[in-house]
C-alpha beads as a LAMMPS data file, in Angstrom:
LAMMPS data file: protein, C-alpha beads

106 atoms
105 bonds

1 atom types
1 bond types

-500.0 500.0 xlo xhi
-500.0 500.0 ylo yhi
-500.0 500.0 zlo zhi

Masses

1 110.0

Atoms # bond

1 1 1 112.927 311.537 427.458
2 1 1 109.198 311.857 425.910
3 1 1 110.258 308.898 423.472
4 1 1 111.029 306.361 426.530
5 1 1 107.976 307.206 428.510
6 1 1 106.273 306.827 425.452
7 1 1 107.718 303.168 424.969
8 1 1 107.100 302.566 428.394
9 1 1 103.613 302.840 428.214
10 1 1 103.408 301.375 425.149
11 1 1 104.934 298.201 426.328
12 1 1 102.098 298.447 429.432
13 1 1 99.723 298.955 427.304
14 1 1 100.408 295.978 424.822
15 1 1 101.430 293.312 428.315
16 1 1 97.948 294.219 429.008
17 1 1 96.505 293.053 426.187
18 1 1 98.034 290.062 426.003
19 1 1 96.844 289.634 429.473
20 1 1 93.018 290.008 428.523
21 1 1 93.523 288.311 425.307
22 1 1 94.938 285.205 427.459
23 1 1 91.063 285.346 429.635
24 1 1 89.299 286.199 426.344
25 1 1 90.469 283.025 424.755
26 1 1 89.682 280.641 428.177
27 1 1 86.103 282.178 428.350
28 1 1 85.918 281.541 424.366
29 1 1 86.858 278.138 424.656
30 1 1 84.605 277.309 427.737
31 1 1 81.432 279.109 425.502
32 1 1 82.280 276.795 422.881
33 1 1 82.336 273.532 425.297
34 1 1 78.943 274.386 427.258
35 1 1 77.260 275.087 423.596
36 1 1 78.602 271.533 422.562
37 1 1 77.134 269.810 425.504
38 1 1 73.918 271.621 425.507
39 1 1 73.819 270.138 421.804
40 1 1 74.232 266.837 422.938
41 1 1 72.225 266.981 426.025
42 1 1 69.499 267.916 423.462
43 1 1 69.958 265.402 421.301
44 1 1 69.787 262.904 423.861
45 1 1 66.519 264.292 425.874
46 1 1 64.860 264.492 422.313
47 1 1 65.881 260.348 421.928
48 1 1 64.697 259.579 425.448
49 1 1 61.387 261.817 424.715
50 1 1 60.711 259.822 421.873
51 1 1 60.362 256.848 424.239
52 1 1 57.347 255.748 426.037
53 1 1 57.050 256.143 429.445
54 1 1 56.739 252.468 430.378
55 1 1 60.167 251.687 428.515
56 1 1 61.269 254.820 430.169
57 1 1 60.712 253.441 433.544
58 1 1 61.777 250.199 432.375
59 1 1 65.130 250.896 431.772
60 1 1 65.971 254.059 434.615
61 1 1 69.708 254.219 433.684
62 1 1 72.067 254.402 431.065
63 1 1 75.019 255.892 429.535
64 1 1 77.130 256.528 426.487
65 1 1 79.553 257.657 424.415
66 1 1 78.824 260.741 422.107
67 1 1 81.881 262.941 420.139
68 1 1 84.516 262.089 423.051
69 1 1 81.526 263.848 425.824
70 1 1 80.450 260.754 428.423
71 1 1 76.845 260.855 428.983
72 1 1 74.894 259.211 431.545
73 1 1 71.032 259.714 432.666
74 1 1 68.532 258.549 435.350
75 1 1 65.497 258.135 434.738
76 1 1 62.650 258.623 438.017
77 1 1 59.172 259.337 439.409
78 1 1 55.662 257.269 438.474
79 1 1 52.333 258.163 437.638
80 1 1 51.893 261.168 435.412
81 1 1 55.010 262.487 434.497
82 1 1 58.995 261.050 434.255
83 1 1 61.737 263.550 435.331
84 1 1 65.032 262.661 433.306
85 1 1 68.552 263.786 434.732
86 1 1 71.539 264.272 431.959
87 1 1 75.024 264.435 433.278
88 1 1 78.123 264.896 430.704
89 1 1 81.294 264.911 431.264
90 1 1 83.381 266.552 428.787
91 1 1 87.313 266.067 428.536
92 1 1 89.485 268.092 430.577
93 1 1 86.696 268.936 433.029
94 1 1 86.306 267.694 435.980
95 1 1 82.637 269.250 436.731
96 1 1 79.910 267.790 434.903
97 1 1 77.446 269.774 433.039
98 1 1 73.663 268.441 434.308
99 1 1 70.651 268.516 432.796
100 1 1 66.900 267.789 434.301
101 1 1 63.395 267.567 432.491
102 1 1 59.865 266.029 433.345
103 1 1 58.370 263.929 430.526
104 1 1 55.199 263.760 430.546
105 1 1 53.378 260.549 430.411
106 1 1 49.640 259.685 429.132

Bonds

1 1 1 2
2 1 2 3
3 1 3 4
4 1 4 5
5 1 5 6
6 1 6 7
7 1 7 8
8 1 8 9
9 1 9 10
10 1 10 11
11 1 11 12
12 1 12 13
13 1 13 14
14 1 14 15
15 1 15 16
16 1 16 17
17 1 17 18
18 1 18 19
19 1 19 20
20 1 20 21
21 1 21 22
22 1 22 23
23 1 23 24
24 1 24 25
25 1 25 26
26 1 26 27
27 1 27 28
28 1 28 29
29 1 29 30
30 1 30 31
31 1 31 32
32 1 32 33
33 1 33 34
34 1 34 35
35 1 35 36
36 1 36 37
37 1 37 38
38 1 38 39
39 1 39 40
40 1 40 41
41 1 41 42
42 1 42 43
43 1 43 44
44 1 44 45
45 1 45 46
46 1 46 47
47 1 47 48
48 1 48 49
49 1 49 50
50 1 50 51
51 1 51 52
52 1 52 53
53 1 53 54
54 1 54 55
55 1 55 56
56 1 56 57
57 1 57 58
58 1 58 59
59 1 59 60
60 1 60 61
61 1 61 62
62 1 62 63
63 1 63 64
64 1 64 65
65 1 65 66
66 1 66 67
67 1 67 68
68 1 68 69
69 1 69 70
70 1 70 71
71 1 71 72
72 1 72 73
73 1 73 74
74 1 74 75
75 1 75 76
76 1 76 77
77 1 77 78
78 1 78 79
79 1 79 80
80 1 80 81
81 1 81 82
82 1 82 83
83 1 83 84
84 1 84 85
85 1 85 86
86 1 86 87
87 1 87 88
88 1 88 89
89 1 89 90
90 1 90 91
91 1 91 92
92 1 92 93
93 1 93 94
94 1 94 95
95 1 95 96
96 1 96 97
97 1 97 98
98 1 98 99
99 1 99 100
100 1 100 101
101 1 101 102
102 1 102 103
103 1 103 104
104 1 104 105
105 1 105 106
């Protein structure tokens, strides 16, 4: 009798594993897709930084393409500073991740 309460709660104990394991995995994988798009949005802000503000204002949208994430930015405001919005959209999601700085302008 000890033996099959012993397998009993062995067999709860290992279904509930597999349970967390399951919502380990799905927060895993959404850590890893955030940390990609924060490297992107990065490398983009730090390309659009590297512009002057007159080309800036110039040209206040755009978009692209970068490892299979869609970007697209705004660019707004006059005078002494610039304030840039990021948006990605990564695949499989259906929110975007968004991003906003001020440049400032001299």
């Amino acid at each position: 009798m000890e033996v099959l309460i012993a397998a009993v709660m062995m067999t709860v104990a290992v279904l509930g594993l597999l349970g967390s394991s399951t919502s380990i995995s799905q927060q895993m994988g959404a850590g890893r897709r955030q940390m990609m798009a924060a490297s992107i949005a990065q490398r983009r802000l730090d390309s659009l930084l590297s512009v002057p503000c007159s080309a800036l204002s110039a040209t206040p949208t755009g978009s692209g393409v970068s490892s299979g994430i869609q970007e697209s930015w705004t660019v707004s405001g006059s005078g002494a500073t610039r304030r840039v919005t990021l948006s990605l959209v990564l695949p499989r999601l259906k929110t975007p991740y968004t991003y906003t700085t001020l440049v400032p302008c001299q």
